[in-house]
N, C-alpha and C positions, 0 to 999 in steps of 0.2 A: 519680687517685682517692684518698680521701681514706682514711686509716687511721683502725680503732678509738680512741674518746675524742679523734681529734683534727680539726681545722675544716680543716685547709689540707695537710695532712699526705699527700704521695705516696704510694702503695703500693708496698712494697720487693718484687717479682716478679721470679722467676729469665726470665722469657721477655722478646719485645717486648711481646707481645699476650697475653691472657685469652684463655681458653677459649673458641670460643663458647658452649658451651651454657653456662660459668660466666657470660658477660656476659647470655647471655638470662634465665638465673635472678633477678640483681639486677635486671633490668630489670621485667621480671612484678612483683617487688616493691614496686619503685617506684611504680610503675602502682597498686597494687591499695591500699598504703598512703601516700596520696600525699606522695610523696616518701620517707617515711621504709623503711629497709635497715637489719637487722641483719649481722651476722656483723663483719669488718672493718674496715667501713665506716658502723657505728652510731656516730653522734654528727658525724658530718662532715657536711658539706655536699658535696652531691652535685647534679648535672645531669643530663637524660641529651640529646643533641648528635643529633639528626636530617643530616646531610650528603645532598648529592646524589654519588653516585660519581662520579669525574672517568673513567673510564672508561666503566662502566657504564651511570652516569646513574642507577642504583636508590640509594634512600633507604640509607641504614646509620646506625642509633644505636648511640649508645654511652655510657657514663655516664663521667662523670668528675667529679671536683673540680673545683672554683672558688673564687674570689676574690671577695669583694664589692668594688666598686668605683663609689659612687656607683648611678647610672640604669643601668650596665651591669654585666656581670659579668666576670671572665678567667681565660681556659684554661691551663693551658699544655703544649705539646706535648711531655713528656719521654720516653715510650715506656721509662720505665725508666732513662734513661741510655744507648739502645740508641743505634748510629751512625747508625740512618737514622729520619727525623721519621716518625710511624704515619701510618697510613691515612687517620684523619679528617682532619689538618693538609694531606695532598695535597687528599682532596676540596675543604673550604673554601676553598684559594686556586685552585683551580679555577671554581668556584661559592660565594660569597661570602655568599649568602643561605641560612641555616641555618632549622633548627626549633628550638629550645628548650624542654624540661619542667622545672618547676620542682619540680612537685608539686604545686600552689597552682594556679597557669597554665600555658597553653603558647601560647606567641609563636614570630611568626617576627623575627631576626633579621640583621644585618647583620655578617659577623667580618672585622674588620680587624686584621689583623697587626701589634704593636705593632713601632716601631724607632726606631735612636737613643736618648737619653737617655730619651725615655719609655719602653721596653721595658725597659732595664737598671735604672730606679727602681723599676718594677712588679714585677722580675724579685727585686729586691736585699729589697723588704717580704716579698715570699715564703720568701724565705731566710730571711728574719730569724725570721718566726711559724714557721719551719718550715725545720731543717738540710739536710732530705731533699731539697729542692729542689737544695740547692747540691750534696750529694754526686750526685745525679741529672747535674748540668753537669760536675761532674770529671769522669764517667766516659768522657764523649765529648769529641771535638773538633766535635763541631753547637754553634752557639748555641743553647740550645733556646727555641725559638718561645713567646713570650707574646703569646695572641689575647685582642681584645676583642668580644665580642658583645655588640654595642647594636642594643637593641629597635626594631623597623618601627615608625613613630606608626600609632597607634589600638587597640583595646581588646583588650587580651588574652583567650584561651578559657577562661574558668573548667572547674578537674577538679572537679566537682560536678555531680550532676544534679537540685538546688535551689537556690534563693539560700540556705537556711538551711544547706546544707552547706558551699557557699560562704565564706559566713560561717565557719563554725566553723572552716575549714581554712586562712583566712588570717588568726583569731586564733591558730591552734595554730603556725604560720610565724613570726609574732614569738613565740610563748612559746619555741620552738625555739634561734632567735636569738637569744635576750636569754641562756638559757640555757648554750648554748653561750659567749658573751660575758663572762659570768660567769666559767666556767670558765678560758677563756683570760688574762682579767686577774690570776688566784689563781693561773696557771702563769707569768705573765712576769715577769722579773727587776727590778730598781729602776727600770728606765726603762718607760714605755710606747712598745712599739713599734709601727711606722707603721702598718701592714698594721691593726693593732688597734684603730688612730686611726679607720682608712678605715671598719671594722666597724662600730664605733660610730656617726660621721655617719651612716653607709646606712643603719641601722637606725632612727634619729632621721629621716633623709628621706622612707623608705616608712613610718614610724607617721604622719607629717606630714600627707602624699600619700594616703593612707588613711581620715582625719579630716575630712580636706578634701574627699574625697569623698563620702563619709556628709552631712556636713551641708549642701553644697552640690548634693547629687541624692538621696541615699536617703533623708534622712530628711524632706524638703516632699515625697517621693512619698507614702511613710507618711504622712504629715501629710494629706494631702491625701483618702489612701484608707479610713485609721484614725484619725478624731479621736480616737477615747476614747487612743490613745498619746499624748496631748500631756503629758502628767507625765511620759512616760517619755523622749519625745525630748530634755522639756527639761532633765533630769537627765544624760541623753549628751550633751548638749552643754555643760552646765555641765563635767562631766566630763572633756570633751576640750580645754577651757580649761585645768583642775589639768594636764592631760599634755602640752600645747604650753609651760606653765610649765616642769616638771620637763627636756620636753627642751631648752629654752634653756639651764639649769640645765649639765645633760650635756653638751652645746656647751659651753662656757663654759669647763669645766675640762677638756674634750681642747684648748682651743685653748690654755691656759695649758705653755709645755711644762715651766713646772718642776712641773708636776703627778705624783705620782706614783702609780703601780696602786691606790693601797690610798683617794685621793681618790676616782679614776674609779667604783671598786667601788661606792663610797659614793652614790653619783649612778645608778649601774647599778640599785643593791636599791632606790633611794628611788621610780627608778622602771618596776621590775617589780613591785613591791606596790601601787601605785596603780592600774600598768594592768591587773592580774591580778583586782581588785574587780571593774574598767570592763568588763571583756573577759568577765567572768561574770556581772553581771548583763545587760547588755547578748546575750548567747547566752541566758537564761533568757527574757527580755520578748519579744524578739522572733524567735529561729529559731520558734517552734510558728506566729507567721503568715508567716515567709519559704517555710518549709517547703511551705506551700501552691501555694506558686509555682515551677513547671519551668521550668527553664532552655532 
């Protein structure tokens, strides 16, 4: 789980495990502000992990840190650095199909246990955005476990009980991310590191994948339901031309590797100020008629 101010950053706990009632607390919070947790854990990226017991068979969540990774996300099992893997790493290789909460959504997925070269390259970006990781593996002789939970095809459960809150919560998802982004490039050293590379495409994938769904299904529904919106669609869609620009742009110069942080940065502001226009008018025109509409 992720420590205050930072994205990737373990939490240093004298135990294996949290408290319950302390995990139930963040989790209430989670829930209620979706996704987003203060105290520790404010500014990280957080999940919370539904499992089925391998004994039990009963559900147990639990929140942790993650890794962007592309279409999937990843865990990893350090229980502090304790010698024996936590509870939820037994469940998942028991039962393999998980729940996922984002904040945003909640999916089920599939957690495969990474290994071999793929596991220790996953494992070595983690270290890199983040020491904790590595001091986490000195302190045991476990490997410790990096899981990858990739999404079941088909459509995720929006945490909204409108499309216009919908909306709102998976514009506030990338301002979060872009954010955090920000942050992490003003903290990395001369080189950009991997982990930070992977942050960036994902974040460029899902605004993609995002865009492309708006004009490919929401906005000919709109269209179809609200002619008097046709100025407005055709302005977002204009609009999401200028930000499939700007993130080729962003691609461009993570793919260059003599790039350094202070290029990326440069490409990061040109385009969070673009999308932060897009992302406000676009919540002004239309959440008051998505609003109308229950999920």
């Amino acid at each position: 789980m992720p420590a205050k101010h930072s994205a990737a950053r373990p939490v240093r706990r004298r135990k294996q495990t949290m408290p319950l009632d302390f995990n139930k607390h963040v989790i209430e919070e989670f829930r209620a502000n979706q996704g987003r947790v203060g105290g520790p854990f404010e500014g990280g990226r957080l999940l919370l992990l539904t499992t089925v017991g391998a004994r039990s068979g009963a559900p147990h969540t639990t929140p942790l840190g993650y890794l962007p990774d592309g279409d999937r996300v990843l865990v990893i099992a350090s229980a502090g650095g304790a010698p024996r893997h936590p509870a939820w790493y037994h469940n998942l290789v028991a039962n393999p199909r998980v729940t996922v909460e984002s904040g945003v959504f909640t999916y089920e997925a599939d957690a495969v246990v990474l290994s071999g070269a793929e596991r220790d390259q996953a494992f070595a970006r983690a270290a890199e955005a983040d020491p904790g990781w590595a001091a986490y593996q000195a302190k045991t002789s476990r490997i410790l476990p990096v899981v990858a939970l990739q999404p079941v095809p088909g459509p995720p459960k929006p945490n909204a009980a409108s499309w216009g809150a919908h909306l709102k919560h998976v514009h506030d998802g990338f301002r979060r991310e872009l954010a955090l982004i920000r942050e992490e490039i003003k903290r990395s050293g001369p080189g950009l590191g991997a982990q930070l590379r992977v942050n960036c495409l994902t974040v460029c994938q899902g605004l993609h994948h995002h865009h492309t769904g708006e004009d490919m299904a929401i906005f000919p529904l709109l269209a179809q339901r609200h002619p008097d919106l046709a100025p407005t669609l055709e302005r977002l869609s204009v609009e999401h031309e200028k930000i499939a620009a700007l993130l080729d742009d962003l691609q461009r110069v993570i793919a260059d590797r003599g790039a350094g942080p202070q290029a990326v940065l440069s490409e990061v502001e040109r385009l969070t100020t673009e999308l932060e226009g897009h992302l406000t008018y676009e919540e002004e025109q239309l959440i008051p008629i998505l609003d109308a509409t229950v999920l």
